[in-house]
GUTI-172589 format. One line per 4 residues: number of its first residue (from 1); for each residue y, x, z of N, C-alpha, C. Coordinates in steps of 0.001 Angstrom, whole numbers, plus 500000, padded with zeros to 6 digits. Each point is the difference from the previous one (the first is absolute). Layout:
BEGIN
NUM) Y X Z Y X Z Y X Z | ...
# end
This chain:
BEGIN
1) 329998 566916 327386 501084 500066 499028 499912 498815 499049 | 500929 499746 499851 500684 498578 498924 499348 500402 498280 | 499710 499463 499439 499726 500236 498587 501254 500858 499601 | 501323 499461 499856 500780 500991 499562 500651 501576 500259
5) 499471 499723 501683 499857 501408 500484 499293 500984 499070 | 498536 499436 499860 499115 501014 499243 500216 500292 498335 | 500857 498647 499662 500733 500599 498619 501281 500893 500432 | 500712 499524 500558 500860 501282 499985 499546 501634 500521
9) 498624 500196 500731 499368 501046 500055 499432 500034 499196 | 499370 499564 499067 499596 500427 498825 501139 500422 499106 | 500868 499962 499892 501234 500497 499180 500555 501644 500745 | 499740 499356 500661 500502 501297 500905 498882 501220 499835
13) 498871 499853 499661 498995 500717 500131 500222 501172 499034 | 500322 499088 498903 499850 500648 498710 500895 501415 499656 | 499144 501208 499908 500213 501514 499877 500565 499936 498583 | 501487 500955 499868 499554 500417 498728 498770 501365 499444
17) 500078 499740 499024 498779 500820 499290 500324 501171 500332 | 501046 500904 500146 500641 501242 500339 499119 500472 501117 | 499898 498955 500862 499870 500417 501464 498543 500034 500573 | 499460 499430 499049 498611 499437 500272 498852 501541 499726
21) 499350 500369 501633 499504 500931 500021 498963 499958 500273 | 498696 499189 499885 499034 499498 499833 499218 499507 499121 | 498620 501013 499292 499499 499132 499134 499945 498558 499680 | 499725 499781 501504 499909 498431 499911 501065 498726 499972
25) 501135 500912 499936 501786 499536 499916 500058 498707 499228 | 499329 500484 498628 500448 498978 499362 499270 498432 499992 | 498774 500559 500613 499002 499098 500355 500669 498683 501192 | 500576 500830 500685 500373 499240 501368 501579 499180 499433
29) 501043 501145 499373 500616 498794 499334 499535 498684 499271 | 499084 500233 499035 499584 498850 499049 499594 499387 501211 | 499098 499967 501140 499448 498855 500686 501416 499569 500672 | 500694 500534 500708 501461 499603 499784 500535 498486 499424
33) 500712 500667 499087 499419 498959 498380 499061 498543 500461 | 499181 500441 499998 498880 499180 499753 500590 498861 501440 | 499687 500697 501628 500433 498990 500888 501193 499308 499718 | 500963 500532 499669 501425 499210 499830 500042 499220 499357
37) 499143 499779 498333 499983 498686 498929 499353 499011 500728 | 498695 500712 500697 498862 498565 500873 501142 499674 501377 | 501108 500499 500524 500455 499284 501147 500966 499137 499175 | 500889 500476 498625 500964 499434 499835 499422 498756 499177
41) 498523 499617 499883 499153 499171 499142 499598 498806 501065 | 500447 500256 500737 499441 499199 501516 499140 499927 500381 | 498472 500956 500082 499413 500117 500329 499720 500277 501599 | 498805 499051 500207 499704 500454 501295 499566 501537 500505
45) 500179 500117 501315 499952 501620 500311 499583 499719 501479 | 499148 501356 500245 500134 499758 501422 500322 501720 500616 | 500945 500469 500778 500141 500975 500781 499640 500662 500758 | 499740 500954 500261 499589 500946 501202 500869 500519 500527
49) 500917 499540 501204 501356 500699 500245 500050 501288 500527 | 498661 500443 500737 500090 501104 500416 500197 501295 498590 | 499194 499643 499091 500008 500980 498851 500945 499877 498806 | 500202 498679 500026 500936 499364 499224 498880 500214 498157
53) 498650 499639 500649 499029 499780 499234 499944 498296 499402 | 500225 499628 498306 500225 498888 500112 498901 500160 498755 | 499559 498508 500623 498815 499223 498966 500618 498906 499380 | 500026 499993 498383 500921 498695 499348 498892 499706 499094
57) 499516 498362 500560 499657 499472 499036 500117 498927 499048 | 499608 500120 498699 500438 499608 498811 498795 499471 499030 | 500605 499050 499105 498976 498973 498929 499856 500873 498987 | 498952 500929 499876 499972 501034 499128 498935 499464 499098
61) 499353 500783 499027 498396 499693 499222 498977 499136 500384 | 499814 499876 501153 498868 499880 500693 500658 498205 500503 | 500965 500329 500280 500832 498344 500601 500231 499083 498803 | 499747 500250 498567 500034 499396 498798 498501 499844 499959
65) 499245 501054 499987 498639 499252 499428 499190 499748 501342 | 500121 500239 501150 499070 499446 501071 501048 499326 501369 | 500788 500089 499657 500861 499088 501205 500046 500746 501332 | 499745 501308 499271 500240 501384 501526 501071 500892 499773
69) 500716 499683 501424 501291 501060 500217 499652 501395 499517 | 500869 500912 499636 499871 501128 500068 500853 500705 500922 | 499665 501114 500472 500807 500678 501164 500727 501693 499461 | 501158 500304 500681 499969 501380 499788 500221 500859 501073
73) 499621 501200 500554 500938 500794 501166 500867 500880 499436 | 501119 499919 500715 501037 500689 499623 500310 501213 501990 | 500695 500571 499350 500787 500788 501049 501648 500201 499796 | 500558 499439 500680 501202 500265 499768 500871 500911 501003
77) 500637 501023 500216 500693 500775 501001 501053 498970 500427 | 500582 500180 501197 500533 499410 501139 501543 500520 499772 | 500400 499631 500217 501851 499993 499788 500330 501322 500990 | 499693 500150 500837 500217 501158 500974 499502 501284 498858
81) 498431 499803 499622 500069 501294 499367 500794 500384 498861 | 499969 498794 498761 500711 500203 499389 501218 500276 500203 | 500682 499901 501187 502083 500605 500107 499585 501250 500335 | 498785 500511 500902 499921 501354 500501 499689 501077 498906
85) 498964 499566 498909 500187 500420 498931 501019 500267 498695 | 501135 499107 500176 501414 499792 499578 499622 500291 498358 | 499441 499604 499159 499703 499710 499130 498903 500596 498704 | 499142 500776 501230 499293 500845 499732 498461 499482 499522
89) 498986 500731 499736 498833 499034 499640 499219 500016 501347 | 499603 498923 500491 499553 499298 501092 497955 500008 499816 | 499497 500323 498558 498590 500015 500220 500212 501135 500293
# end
């Protein structure tokens, strides 16, 4: 997938609060959040297409004082689940 693919699934991801039936709901939105600023920041990323498991990394703390990348994993749901879910919470 294209960088903007995974921003527009990241938009798409996003539950409202109503719906969200998982402790960990709000958790998985904010990381949400979090992938979509580091793709729309241009950060490098790398994919796992089977899981649609993505690693984005970024010039965080560590890339200011020691000249080392920092990394994050994210999980993002797949466009199929999200329509089958039709706007439901997906964690």
């Amino acid at each position: 997938m294209k960088r903007q693919e995974l921003i527009d699934l990241c938009e798409k991801a996003i539950v409202s609060e109503d719906k969200w039936g998982n402790r960990d709901s709000a958790s998985a939105q904010r990381q949400i959040g979090e992938l979509w600023a580091l793709l729309k920041a241009g950060c490098d990323y790398k994919l796992d297409h089977n899981s649609l498991s993505i690693t984005v990394y970024y010039k965080g703390f560590m890339y200011f004082e020691m000249l080392d990348i920092e990394s994050e994993y994210f999980y993002l749901p797949t466009l199929k689940e999200l329509e089958e879910l039709n706007g439901e919470d997906w964690y």
